[in-house]
C-alpha positions as a Markdown table, in Angstrom:
| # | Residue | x | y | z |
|---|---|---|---|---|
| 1 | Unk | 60.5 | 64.5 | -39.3 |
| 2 | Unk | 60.5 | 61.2 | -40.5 |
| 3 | Unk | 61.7 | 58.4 | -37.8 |
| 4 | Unk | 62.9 | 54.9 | -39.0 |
| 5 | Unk | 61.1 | 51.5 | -37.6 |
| 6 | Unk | 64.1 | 50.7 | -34.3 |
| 7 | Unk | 64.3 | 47.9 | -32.0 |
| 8 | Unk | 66.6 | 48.5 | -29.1 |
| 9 | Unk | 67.5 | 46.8 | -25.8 |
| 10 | Unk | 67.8 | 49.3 | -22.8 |
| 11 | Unk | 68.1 | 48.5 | -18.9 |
| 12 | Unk | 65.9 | 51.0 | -17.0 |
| 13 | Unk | 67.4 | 51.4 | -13.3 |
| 14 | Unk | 65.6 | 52.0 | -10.3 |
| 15 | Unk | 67.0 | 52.1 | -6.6 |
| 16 | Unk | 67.3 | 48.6 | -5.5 |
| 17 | Unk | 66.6 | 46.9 | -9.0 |
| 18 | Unk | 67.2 | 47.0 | -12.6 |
| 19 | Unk | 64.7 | 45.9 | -15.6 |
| 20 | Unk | 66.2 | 44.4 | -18.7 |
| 21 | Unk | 63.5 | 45.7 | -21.8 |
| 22 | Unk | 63.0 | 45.8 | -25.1 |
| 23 | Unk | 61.5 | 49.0 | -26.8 |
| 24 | Unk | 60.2 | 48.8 | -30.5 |
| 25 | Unk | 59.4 | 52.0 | -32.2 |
| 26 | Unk | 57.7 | 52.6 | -35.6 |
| 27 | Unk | 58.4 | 54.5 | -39.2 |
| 28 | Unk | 56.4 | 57.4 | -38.5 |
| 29 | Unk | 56.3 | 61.2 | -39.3 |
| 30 | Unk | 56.5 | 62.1 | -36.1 |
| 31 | Unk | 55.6 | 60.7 | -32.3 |
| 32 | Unk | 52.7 | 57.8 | -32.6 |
| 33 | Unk | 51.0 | 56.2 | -29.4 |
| 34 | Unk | 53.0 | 53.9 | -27.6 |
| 35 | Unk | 52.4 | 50.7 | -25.2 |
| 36 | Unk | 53.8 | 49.3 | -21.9 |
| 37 | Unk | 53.5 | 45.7 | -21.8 |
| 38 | Unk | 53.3 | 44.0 | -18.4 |
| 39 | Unk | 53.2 | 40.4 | -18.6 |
| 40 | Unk | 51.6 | 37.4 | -16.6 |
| 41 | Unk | 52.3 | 35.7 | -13.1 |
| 42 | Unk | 55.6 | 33.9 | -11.7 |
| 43 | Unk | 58.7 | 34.1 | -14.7 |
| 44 | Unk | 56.9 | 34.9 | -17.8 |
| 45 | Unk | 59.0 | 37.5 | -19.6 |
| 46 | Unk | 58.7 | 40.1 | -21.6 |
| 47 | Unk | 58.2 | 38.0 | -24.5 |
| 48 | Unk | 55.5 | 36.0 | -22.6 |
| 49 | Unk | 57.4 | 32.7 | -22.5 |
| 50 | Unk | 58.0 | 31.1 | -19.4 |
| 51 | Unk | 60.8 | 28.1 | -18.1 |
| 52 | Unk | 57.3 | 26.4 | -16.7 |
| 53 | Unk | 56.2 | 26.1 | -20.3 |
| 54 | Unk | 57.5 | 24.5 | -24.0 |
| 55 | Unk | 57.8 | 26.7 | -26.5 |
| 56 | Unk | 60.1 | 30.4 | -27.3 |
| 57 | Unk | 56.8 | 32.0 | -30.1 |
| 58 | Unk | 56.1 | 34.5 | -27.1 |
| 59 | Unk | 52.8 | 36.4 | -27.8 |
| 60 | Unk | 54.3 | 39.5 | -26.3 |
| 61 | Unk | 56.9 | 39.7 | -28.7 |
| 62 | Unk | 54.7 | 38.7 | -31.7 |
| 63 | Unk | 52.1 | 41.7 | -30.5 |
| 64 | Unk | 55.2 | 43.9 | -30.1 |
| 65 | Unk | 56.0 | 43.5 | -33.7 |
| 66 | Unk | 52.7 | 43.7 | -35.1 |
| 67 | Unk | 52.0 | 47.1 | -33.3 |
| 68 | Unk | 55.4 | 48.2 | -34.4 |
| 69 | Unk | 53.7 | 47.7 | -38.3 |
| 70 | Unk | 51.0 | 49.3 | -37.8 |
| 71 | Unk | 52.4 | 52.1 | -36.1 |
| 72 | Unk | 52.5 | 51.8 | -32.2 |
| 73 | Unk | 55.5 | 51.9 | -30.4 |
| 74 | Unk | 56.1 | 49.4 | -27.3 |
| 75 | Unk | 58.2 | 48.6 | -24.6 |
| 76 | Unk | 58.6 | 45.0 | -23.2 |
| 77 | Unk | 60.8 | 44.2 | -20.1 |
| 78 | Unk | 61.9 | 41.1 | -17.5 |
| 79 | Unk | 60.3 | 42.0 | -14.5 |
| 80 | Unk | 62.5 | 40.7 | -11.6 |
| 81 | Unk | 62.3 | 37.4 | -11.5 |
| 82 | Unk | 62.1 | 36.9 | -14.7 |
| 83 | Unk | 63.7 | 35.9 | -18.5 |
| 84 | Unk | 67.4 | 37.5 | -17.7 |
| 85 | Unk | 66.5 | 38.9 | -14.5 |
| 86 | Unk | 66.8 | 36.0 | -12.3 |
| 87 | Unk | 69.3 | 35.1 | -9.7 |
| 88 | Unk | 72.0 | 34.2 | -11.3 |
| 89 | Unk | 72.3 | 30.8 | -8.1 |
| 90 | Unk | 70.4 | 29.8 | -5.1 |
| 91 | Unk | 73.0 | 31.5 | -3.3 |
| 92 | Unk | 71.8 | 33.9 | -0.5 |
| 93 | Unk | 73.6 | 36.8 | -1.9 |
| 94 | Unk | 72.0 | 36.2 | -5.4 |
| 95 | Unk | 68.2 | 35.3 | -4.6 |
| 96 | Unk | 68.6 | 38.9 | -2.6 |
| 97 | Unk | 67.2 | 40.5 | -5.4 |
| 98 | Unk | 63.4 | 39.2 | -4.7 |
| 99 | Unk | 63.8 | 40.7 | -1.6 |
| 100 | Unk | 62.3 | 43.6 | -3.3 |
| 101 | Unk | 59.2 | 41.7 | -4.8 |
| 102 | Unk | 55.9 | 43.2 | -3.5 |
| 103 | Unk | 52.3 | 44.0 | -4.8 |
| 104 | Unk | 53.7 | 47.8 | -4.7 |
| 105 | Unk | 56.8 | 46.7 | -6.2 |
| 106 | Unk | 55.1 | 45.3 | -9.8 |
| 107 | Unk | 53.3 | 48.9 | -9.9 |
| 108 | Unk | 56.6 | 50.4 | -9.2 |
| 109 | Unk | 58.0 | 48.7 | -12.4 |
| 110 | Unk | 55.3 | 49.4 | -14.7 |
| 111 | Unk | 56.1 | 52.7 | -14.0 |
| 112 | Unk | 59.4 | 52.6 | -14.3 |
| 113 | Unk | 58.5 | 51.6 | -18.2 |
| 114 | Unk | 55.9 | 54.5 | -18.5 |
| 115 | Unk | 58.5 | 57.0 | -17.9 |
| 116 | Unk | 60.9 | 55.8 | -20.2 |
| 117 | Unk | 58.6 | 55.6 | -22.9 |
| 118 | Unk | 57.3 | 58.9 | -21.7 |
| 119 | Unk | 60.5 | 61.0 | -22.0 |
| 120 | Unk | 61.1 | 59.7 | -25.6 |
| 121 | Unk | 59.9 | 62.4 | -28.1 |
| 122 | Unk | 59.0 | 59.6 | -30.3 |
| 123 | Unk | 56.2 | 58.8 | -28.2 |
| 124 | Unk | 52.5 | 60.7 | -28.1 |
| 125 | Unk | 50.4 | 59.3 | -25.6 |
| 126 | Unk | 51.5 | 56.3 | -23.1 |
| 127 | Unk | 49.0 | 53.6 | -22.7 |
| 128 | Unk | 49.5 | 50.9 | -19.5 |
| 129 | Unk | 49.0 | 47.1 | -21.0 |
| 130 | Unk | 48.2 | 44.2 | -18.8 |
| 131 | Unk | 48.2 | 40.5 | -19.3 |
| 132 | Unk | 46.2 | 38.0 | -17.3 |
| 133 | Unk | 47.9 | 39.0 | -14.0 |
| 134 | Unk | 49.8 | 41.7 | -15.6 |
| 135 | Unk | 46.3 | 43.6 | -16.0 |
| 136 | Unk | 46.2 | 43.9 | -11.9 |
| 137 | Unk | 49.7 | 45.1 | -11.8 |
| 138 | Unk | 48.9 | 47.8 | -14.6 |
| 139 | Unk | 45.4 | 48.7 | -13.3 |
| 140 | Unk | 47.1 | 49.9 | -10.0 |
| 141 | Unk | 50.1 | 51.8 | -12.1 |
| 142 | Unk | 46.9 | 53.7 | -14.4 |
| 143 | Unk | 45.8 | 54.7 | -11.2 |
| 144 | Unk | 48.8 | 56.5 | -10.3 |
| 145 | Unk | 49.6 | 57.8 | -13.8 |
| 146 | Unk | 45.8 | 58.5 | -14.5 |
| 147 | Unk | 46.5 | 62.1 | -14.4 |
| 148 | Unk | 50.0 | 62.4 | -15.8 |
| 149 | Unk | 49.3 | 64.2 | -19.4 |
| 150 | Unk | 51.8 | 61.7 | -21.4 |
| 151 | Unk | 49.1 | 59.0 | -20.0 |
| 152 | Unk | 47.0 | 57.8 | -22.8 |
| 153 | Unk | 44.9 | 54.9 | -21.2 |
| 154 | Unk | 44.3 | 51.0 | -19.5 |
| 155 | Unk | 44.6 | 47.8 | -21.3 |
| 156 | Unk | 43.4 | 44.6 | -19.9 |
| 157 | Unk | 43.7 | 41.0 | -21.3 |
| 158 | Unk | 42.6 | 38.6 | -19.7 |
| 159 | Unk | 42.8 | 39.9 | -16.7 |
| 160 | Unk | 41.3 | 38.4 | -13.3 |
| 161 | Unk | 38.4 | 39.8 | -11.7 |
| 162 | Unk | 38.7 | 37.3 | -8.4 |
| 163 | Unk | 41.6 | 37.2 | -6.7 |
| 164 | Unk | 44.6 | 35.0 | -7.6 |
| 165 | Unk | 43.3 | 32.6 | -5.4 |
| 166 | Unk | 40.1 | 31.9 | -6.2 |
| 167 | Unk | 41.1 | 32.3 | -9.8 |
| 168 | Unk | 43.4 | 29.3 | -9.4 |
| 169 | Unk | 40.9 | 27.0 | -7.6 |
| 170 | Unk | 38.2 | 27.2 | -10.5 |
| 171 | Unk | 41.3 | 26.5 | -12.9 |
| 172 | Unk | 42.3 | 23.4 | -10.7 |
| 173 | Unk | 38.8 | 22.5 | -10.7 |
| 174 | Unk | 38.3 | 22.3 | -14.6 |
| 175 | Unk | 41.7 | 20.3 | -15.1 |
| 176 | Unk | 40.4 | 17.8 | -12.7 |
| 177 | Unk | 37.3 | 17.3 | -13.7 |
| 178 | Unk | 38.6 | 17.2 | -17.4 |
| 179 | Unk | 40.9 | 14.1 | -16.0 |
| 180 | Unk | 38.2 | 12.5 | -15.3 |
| 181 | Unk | 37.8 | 12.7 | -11.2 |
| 182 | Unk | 34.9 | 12.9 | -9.4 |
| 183 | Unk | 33.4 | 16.2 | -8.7 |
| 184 | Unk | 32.1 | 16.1 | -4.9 |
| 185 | Unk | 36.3 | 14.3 | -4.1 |
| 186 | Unk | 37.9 | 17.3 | -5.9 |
| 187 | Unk | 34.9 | 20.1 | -4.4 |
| 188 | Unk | 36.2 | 18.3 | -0.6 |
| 189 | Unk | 40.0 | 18.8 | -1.6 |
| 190 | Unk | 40.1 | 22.3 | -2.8 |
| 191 | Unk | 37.7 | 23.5 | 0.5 |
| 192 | Unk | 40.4 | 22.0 | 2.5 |
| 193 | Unk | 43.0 | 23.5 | 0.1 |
| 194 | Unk | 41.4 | 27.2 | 0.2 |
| 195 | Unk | 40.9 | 26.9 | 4.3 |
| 196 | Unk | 44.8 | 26.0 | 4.3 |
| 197 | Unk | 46.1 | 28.6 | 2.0 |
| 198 | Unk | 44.3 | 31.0 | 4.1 |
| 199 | Unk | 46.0 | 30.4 | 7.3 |
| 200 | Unk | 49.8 | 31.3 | 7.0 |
| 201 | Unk | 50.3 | 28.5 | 9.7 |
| 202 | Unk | 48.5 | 26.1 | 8.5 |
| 203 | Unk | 50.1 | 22.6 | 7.6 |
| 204 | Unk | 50.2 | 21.5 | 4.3 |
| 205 | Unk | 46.8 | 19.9 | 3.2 |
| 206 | Unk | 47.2 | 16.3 | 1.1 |
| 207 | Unk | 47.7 | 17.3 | -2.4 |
| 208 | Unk | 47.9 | 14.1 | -3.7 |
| 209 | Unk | 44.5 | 15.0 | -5.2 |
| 210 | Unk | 45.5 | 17.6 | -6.4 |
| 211 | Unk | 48.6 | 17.9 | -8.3 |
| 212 | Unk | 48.2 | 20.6 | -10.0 |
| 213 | Unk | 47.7 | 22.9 | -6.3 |
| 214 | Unk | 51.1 | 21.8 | -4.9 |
| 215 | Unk | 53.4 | 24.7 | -6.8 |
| 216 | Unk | 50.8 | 27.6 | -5.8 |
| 217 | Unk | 51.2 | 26.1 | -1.8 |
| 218 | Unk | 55.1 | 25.5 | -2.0 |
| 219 | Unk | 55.6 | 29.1 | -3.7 |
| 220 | Unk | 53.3 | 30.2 | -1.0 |
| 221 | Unk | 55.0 | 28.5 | 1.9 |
| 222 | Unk | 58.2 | 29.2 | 0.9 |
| 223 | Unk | 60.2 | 31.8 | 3.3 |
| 224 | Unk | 61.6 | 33.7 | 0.3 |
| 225 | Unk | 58.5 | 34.0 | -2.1 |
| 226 | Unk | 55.8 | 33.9 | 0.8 |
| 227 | Unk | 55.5 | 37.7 | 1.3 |
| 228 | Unk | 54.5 | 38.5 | -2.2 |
| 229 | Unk | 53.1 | 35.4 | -2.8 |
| 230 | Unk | 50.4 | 35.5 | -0.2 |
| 231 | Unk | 49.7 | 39.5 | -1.0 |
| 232 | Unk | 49.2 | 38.2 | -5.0 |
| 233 | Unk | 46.9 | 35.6 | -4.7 |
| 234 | Unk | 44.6 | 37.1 | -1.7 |
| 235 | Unk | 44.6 | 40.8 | -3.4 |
| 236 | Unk | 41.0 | 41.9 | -4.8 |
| 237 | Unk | 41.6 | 42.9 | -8.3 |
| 238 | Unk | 38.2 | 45.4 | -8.3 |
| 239 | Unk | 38.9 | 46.7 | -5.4 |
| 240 | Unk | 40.6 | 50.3 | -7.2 |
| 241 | Unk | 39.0 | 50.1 | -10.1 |
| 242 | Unk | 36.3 | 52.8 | -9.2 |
| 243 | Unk | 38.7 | 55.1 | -8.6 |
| 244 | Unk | 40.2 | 55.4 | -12.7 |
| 245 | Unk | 38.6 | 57.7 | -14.7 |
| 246 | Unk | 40.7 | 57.3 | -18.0 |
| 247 | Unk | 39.9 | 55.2 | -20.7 |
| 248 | Unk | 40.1 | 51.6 | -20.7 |
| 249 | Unk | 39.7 | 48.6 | -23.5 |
| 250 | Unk | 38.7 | 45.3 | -21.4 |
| 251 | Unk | 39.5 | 41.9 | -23.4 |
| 252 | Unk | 38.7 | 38.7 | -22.9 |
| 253 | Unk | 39.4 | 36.0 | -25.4 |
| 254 | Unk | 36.4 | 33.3 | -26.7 |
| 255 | Unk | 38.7 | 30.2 | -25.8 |
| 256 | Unk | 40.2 | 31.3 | -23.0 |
| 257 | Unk | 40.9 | 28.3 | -20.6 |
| 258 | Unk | 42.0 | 29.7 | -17.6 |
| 259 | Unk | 40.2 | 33.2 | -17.3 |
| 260 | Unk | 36.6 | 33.3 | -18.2 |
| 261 | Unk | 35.1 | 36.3 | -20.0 |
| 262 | Unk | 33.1 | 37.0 | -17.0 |
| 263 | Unk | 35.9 | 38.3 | -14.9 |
| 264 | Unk | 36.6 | 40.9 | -17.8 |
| 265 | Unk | 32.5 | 42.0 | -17.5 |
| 266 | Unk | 33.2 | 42.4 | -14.1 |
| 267 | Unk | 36.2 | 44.7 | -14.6 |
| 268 | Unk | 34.5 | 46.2 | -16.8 |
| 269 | Unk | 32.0 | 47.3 | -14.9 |
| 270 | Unk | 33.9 | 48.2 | -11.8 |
| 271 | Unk | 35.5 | 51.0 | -13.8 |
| 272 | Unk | 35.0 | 54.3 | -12.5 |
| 273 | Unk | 35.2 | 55.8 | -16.3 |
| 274 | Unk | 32.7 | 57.4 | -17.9 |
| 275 | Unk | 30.9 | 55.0 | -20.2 |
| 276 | Unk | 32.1 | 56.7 | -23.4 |
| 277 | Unk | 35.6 | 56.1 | -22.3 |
| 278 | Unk | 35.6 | 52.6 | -21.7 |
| 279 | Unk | 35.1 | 49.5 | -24.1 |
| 280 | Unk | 34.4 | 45.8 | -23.9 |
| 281 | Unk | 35.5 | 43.6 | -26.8 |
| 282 | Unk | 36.2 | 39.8 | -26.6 |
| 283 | Unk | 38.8 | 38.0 | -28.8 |
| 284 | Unk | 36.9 | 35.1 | -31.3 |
| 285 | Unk | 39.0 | 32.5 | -31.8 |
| 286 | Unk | 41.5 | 33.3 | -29.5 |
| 287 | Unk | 43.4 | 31.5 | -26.1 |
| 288 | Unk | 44.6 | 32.6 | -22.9 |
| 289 | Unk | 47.4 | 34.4 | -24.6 |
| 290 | Unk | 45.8 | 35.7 | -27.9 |
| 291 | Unk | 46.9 | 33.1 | -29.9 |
| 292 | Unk | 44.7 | 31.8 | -32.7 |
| 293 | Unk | 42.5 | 28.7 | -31.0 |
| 294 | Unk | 39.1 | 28.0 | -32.6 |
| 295 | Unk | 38.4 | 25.0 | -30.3 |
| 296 | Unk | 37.0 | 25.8 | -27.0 |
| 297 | Unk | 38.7 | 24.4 | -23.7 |
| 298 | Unk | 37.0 | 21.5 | -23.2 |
| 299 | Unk | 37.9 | 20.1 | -26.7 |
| 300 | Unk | 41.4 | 20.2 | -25.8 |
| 301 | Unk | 43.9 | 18.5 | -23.5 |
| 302 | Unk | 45.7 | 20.2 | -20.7 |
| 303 | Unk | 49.2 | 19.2 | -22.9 |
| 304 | Unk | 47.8 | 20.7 | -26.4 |
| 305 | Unk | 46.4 | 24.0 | -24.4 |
| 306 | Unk | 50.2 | 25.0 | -22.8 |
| 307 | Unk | 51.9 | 23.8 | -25.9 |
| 308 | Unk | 49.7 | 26.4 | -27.7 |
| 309 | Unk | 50.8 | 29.4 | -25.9 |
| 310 | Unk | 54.8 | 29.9 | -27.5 |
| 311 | Unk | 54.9 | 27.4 | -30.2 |
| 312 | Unk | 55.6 | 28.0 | -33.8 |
| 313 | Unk | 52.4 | 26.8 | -35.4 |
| 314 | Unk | 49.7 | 29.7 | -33.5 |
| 315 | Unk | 49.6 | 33.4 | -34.7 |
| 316 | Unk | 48.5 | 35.8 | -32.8 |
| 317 | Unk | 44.1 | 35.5 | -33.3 |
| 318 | Unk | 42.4 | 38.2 | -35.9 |
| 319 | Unk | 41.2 | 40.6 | -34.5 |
| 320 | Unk | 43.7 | 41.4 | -31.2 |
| 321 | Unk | 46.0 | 43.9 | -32.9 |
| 322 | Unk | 43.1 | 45.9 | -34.6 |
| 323 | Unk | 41.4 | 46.4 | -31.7 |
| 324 | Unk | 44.2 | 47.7 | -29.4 |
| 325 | Unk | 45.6 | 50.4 | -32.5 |
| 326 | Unk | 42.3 | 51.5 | -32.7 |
| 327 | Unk | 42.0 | 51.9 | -29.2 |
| 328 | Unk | 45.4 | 54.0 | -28.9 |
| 329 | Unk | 45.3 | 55.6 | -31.9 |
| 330 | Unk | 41.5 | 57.4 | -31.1 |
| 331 | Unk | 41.0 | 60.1 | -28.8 |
């Protein structure tokens, strides 16, 4: 039977929350592979823009609509505490609904969008999709769905290998050194910083160093985000990974500045898949977010790098949307 290319906006409901999502579909002869996308950290959406960040040329939506071409269906949603699925005030009775926020939580949701893809006949095989912290959320929700027979396989991009933590540290560390401090001064800060953020009672370090640290401690110290907060950035990413068995694409992308193509070796390598089932592949010319980049990092200020991520002016890098409909699309 022959389906029309759709685009619709649905609300999946689960007991105690609700996620606002986007699902694209493709013309096809009949069910094609389709993707859950599960973004990055704090309020990016399900387009991948963020409030923190300029710009509304998501990378989730432009992948959306490329896969939707070429014949892969998708679905992209707010995760609570997100694009529309914020509190709507600071109000106690409205910032309730991060009450529910937990590592277990994110996992929850991602499968939440697996099973609505997976009772639509117009999806095959459902494949899990995870974005720099997204990938931790979706490797844990593979896990679970590992041996469910509409699950189809793992995607990681740019996903962390260290925890949160220590993946924020090194990133702190480049953007410092990049502004021109001294190394040994902002080695001596972020040890104090690290020692700090791993006592829950410690008191706040001086910052003043160290700028760009102070949202990670405040969301970390503060009484409504601390739970979830603390169990992100102290969770081991690796630590599951030799339990999967399915198959898994791990990407990393050449000019990546905050997640190095290391950490994607090193999930790589913790997969408990057969060899055969698993494959490495790194992005050329391609940022943090898949967007075309052919200057490395440290060519490029902290302001042009974020201002990259959802402008107008960067399509998504060759090479990305190839790679993951030839991933779902093989057997």
């Amino acid at each position: 039977m022959r389906h029309m290319a759709v685009t619709e906006d649905v609300v999946i409901r689960r007991p105690g929350y609700t996620l606002p999502s986007t699902i694209a579909l493709p013309e096809s002869e009949g069910a094609s592979p389709c993707v859950v996308f599960f973004a990055g950290s704090g309020p990016t959406d399900r387009d991948w823009t963020s409030p923190l960040l300029p710009g509304t040329n998501g990378s989730g939506r432009q992948l959306a609509l490329a896969l939707q071409a070429r014949g892969v269906g998708s679905i992209r949603f707010d995760k609570v505490g997100s694009g529309i699925n914020m509190p709507a005030s600071n109000a106690s009775a409205d910032l309730k609904m991060l009450e529910v926020l937990s590592l277990g939580h994110y996992v929850d949701e991602a499968e939440a969008a697996f099973d609505e893809l997976a009772t639509r006949d117009r999806c095959s095989k459902v494949f899990l999709l995870g974005h720099s912290e997204g990938s931790i959320h979706a490797s844990s929700a593979a896990l679970a769905k590992q041996a469910d027979p509409d699950f189809g396989g793992f995607i990681s991009l740019s996903g962390p290998a260290r925890s949160l933590l220590d993946t924020a540290i090194e990133q702190i560390r480049g953007m410092r050194l990049k502004a021109g401090s001294d190394a040994s001064d902002v080695d001596r800060a972020l040890e104090d910083f690290r020692a700090a953020m791993l006592e829950p009672e410690a008191p706040a370090p001086d910052l003043s160093s160290l700028p760009e640290a102070a949202g990670l401690w405040q969301a970390t110290h503060d009484p409504l985000q601390q739970r979830v907060a603390r169990e992100l950035i102290l969770a081991d990413p690796l630590v599951m990974l030799p339990a999967y068995r399915g198959r898994a694409l791990v990407v990393s992308a050449a000019n990546d500045a905050q997640v190095p193509g290391s950490d994607a070796d090193r999930i790589f390598a913790a997969l408990g898949s057969d060899a055969r089932a698993k494959t490495r592949l790194t992005i050329a010319g391609a940022n943090h977010v898949y967007k075309s980049e052919t200057r490395p990092p440290s060519m490029i200020s902290q302001g042009e790098i974020v201002a990259s991520y959802a402008d107008d002016g960067h399509s998504l890098a060759d090479g990305l949307v190839d790679a993951i409909v030839g991933f779902v699309t093989t057997n």
